[in-house]
C-alpha positions in Angstrom: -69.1 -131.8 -8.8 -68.5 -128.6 -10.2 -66.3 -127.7 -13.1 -64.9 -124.6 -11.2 -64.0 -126.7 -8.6 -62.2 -129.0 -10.9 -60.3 -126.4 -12.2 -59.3 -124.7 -9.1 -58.0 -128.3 -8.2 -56.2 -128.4 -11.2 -54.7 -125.2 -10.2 -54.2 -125.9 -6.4 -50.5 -126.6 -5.2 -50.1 -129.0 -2.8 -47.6 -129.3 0.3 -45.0 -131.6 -1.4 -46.0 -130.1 -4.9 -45.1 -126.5 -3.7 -42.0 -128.2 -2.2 -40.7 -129.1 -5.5 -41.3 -125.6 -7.1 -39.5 -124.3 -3.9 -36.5 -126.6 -4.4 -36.4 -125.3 -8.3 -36.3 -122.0 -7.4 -33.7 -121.9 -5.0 -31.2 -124.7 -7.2 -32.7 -123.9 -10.7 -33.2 -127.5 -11.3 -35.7 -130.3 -10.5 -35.8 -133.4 -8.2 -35.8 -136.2 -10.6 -38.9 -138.3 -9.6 -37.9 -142.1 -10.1 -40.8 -144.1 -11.6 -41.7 -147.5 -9.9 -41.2 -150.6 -11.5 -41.7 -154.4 -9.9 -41.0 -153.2 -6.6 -44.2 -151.1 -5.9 -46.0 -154.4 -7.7 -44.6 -156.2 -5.4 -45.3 -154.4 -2.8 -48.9 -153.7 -3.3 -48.3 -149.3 -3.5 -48.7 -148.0 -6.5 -46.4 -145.9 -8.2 -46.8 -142.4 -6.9 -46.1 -140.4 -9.7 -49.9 -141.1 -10.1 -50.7 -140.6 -7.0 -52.3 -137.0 -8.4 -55.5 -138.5 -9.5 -58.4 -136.3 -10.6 -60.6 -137.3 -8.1 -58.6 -136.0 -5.5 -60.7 -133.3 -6.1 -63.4 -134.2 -3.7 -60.8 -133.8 -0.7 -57.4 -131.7 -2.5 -55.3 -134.9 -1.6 -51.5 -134.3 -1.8 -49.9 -136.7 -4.2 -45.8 -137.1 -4.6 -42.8 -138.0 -6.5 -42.5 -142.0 -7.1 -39.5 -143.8 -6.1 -37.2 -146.1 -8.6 -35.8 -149.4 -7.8 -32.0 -149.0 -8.8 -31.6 -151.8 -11.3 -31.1 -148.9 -14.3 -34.2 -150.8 -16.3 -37.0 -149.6 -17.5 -40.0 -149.9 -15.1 -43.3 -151.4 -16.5 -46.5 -149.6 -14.7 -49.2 -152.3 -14.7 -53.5 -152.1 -15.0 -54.0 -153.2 -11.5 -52.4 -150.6 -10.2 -54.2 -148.1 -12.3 -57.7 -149.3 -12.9 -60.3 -150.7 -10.3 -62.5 -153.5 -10.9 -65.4 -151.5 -12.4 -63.1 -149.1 -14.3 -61.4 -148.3 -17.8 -59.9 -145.0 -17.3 -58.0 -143.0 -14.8 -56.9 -139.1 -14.9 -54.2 -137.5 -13.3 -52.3 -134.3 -13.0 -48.6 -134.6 -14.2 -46.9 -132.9 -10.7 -45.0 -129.9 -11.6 -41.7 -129.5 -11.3 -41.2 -132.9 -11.4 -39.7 -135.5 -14.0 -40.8 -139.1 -14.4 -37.5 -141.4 -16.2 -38.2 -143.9 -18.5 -41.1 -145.9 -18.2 -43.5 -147.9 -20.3 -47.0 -148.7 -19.2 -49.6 -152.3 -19.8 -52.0 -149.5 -20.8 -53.0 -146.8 -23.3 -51.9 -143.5 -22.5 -53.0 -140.0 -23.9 -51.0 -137.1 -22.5 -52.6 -133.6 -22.6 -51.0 -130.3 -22.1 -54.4 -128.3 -20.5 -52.0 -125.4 -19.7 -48.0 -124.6 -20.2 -45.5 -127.0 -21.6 -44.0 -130.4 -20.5 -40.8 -132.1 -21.9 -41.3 -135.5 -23.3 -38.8 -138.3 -24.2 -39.5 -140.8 -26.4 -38.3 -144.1 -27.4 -38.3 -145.6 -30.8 -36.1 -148.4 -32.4 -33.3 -147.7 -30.1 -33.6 -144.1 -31.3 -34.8 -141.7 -28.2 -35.9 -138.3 -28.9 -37.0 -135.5 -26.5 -40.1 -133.2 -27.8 -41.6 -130.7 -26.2 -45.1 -130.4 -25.8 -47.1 -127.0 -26.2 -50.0 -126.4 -24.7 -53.1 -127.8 -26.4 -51.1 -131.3 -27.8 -52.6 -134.4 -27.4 -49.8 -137.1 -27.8 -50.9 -140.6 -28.1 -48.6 -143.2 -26.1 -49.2 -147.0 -27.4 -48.8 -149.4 -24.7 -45.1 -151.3 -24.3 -43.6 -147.8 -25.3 -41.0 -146.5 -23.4 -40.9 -142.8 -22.9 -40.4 -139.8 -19.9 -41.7 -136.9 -19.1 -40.9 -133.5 -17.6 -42.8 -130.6 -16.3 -40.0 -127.8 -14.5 -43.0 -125.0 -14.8 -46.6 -124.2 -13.5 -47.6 -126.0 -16.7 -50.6 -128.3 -15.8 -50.4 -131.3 -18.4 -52.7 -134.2 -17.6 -52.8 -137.8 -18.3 -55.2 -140.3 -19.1 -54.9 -143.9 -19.1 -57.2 -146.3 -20.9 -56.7 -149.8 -20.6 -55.7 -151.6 -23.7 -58.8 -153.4 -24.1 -61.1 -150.8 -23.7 -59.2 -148.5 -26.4 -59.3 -151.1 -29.0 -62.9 -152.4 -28.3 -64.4 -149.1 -27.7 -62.1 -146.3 -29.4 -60.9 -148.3 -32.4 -64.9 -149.3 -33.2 -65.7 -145.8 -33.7 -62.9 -144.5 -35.8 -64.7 -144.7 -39.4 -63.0 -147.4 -40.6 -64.4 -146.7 -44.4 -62.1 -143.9 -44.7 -58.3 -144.2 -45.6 -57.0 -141.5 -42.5 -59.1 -143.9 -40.0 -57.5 -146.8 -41.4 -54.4 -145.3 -41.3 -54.5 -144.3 -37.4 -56.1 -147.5 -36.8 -53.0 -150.0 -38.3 -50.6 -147.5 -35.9 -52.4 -147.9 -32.7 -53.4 -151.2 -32.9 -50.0 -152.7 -34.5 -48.4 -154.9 -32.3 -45.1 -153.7 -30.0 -46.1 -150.1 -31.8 -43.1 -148.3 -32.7 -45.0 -145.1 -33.2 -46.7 -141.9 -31.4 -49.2 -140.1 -32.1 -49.2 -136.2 -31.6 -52.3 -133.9 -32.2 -51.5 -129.8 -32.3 -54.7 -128.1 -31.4 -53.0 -124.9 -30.8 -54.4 -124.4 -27.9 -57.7 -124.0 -29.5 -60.5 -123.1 -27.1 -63.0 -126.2 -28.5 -61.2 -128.8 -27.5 -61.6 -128.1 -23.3 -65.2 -128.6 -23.8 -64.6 -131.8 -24.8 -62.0 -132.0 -21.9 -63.8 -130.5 -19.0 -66.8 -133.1 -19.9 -64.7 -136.2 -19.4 -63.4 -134.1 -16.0 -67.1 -134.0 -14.5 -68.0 -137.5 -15.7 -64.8 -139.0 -13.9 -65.2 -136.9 -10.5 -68.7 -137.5 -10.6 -69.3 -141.2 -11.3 -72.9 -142.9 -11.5 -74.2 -146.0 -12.6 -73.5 -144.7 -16.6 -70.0 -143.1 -15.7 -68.2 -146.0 -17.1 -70.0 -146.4 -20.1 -70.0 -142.5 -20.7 -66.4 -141.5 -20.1 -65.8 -144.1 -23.2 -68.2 -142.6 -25.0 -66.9 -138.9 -24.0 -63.3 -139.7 -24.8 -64.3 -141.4 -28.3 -65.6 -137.8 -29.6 -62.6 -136.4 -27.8 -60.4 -138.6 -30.3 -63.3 -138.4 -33.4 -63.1 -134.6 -32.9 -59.2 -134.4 -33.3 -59.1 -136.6 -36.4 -61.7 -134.2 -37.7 -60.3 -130.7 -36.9 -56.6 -131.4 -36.9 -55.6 -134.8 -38.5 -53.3 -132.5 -40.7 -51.8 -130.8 -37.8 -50.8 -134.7 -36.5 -47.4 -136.2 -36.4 -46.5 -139.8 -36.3 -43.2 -139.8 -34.2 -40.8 -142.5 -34.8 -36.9 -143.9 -35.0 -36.8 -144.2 -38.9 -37.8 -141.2 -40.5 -39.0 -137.4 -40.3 -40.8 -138.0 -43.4 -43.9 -139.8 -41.8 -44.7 -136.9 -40.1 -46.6 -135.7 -43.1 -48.6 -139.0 -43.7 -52.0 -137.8 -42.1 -51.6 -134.1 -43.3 -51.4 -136.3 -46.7 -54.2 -138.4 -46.1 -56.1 -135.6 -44.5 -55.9 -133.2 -47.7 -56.6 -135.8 -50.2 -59.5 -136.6 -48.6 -60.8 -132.8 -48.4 -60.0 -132.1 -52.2 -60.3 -136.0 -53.5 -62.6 -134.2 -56.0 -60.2 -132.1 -58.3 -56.8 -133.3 -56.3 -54.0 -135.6 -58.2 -50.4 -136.4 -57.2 -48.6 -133.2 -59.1 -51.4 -131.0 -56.7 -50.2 -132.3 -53.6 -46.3 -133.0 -54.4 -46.2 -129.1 -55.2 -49.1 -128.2 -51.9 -46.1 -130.2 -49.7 -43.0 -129.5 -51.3 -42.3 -133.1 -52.3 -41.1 -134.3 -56.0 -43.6 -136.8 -57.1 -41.0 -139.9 -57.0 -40.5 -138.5 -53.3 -44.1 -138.2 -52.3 -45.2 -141.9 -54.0 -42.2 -142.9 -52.5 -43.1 -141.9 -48.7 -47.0 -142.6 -49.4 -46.2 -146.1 -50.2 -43.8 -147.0 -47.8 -46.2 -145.7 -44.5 -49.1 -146.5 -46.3 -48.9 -149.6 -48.5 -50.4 -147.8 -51.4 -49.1 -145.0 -54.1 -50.6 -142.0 -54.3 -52.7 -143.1 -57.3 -54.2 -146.1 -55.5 -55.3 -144.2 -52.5 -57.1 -141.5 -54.4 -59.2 -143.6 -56.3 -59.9 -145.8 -53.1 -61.0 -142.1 -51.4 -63.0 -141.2 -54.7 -65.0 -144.7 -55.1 -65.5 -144.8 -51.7 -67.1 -141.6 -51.7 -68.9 -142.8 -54.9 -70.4 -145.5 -53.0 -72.1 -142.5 -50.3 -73.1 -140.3 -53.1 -75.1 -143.6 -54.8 -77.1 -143.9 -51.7 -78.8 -140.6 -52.5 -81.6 -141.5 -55.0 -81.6 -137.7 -56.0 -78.4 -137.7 -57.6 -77.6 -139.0 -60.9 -74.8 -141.6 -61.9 -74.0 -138.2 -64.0 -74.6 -136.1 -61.1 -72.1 -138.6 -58.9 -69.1 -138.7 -61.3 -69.5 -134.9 -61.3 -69.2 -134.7 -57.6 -65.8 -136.6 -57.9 -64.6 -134.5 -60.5 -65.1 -136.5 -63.7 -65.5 -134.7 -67.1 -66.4 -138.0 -68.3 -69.4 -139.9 -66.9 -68.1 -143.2 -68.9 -64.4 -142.9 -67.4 -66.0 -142.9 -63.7 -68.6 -145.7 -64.7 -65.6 -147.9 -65.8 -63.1 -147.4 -62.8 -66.6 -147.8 -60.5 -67.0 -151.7 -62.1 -63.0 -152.1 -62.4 -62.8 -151.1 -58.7 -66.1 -153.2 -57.4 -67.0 -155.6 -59.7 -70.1 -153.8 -60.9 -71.9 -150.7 -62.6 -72.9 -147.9 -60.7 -76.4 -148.6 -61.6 -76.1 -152.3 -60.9 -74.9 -151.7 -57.7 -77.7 -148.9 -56.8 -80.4 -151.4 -57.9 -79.1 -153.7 -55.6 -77.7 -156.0 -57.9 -74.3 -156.2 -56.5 -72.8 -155.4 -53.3 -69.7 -153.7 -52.6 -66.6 -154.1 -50.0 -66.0 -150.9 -48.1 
């Protein structure tokens, strides 16, 4: 398959699809698509809202609007309905000018706005919030988490769904778990009855589609391997963001605006953990310190002292591998003036020298 052809799917309006930009043109409003719940389980037809599905691309299927059952809850959208036997992900195309009500999912979802906007609703702790996404965001959706989604314009926004397994066998093993921000993301997606999304701004940036177009071929295209590299294409799709734009990330939730800065935090003491300290980064974010150890602590578990020397002797640990450089040469690297001062917080952190601990007489937890 070819990736034009992909994309001029992508583009492609189809019968009821041109329908529902037909209807919002002449009312100025949308039909509001109902989402399925236990009757399409039931039933055995899946929810149609997903109808839309990337591979459609071999033969331009139409797709439409889902239905709801009428007993004002929730509906839960379950893997079966999603995922065939041999499969962990699926990819569809949002349908514009369309809305999808409140809905939660058995699986992970990543929604991604590949052109335009889309309206998202999102419900935390009783507290529901509508954001809108631009083109180029990436929001993470946990699974259990209720949330809806709009698109009333040619915007083309794509979703992905992964089931929960996969993400946390095959996503979750690659995020570098020695560092603090891939802890950090780690606790939030795999914490249990999540209360928390996850929202990448790429501002559109051209380098992400590559990544994007990728997983498009390996999905229409399939193979023996297609399983086993869409996991492997979407894990560099998610490695890539935490890279490039972990401080461009938001952590949405019902409590407080203030964890929205928690990766840039992370993210920037982990780029300057060599000359940054807590007075730095409360005046680089506009926080008092009380305020920022405050926040830190609260999202994090640790104050702002803790985690820097966690990012420092961590990185110590890297720089000791490298027989070239000196224990004088390492606590330069982190910014000590004083080689003693790092050698003592190196054995009050892990139990031994620097030198014992390149010589291989102590080991070290990560």
């Amino acid at each position: 398959m070819e990736l034009n052809r992909i994309i001029s799917w992508l583009y492609h309006y189809s019968q009821p699809e041109q329908e529902l930009r037909d209807y919002y043109e002449t009312h100025g409003t949308i039909i509001s698509g109902e989402a399925d719940g236990d009757t399409a389980v039931n039933s055995g037809a899946p929810p149609r809202a997903y109808e839309n599905d990337l591979r459609g691309v071999l033969t331009f299927e139409d797709f439409s609007v889902s239905r709801n059952t009428g007993d004002g809850s929730s509906p839960v959208f379950k893997e079966p309905l999603y995922f065939s036997e041999n499969s962990d992900v699926f990819i569809s195309k949002h349908p514009r000018y369309s809305a999808v009500p409140m809905h939660k999912h058995q699986f992970f979802e990543i929604v991604y706005v590949y052109e335009g906007y889309c309206e998202q609703t999102l419900s935390c702790l009783g507290y529901t919030r509508t954001y809108t996404m631009k083109e180029g965001d990436f929001l993470f959706i946990p699974a259990n988490q209720e949330h809806a989604i709009t698109v009333d314009s040619d915007s083309i926004v794509i979703n992905i769904g992964l089931r929960t397994s996969t993400f946390e066998r095959t996503f979750l093993h690659n995020i570098p778990q020695d560092s603090i921000l891939g802890r950090f993301f780690s606790s939030l997606l795999t914490m249990e009855d999540s209360t928390q999304f996850i929202i990448f701004h790429t501002d559109a940036h051209f380098p992400c589609k590559p990544y994007v177009h990728q997983i498009f071929m390996s999905y229409c295209n399939g193979g023996v391997y297609a399983k086993n590299l869409l996991n492997l294409q979407l894990s560099l799709l998610f490695l890539y963001l935490l890279q490039e734009y972990s401080e461009n990330a938001e952590i949405i939730n019902g409590t407080t605006d203030s964890v929205y800065q928690i990766p840039a935090l992370i993210a920037y003491m982990e780029k300057n953990y060599s000359t940054v300290n807590i007075k730095s980064m409360a005046k680089h974010f506009g926080y008092s310190t009380d305020h920022l150890n405050r926040i830190f602590k609260q999202w994090t578990g640790q104050t702002i002292s803790e985690a820097l020397m966690r990012v420092k002797m961590e990185h110590a640990v890297r720089f000791l591998e490298n027989p070239r450089m000196t224990v004088s040469d390492v606590a330069e690297s982190l910014g000590y003036k004083d080689t003693t001062n790092f050698i003592r917080n190196f054995k009050k952190y892990y139990g031994v020298t620097p030198k014992a601990y390149r010589s291989g007489a102590g080991t070290v937890r990560l």
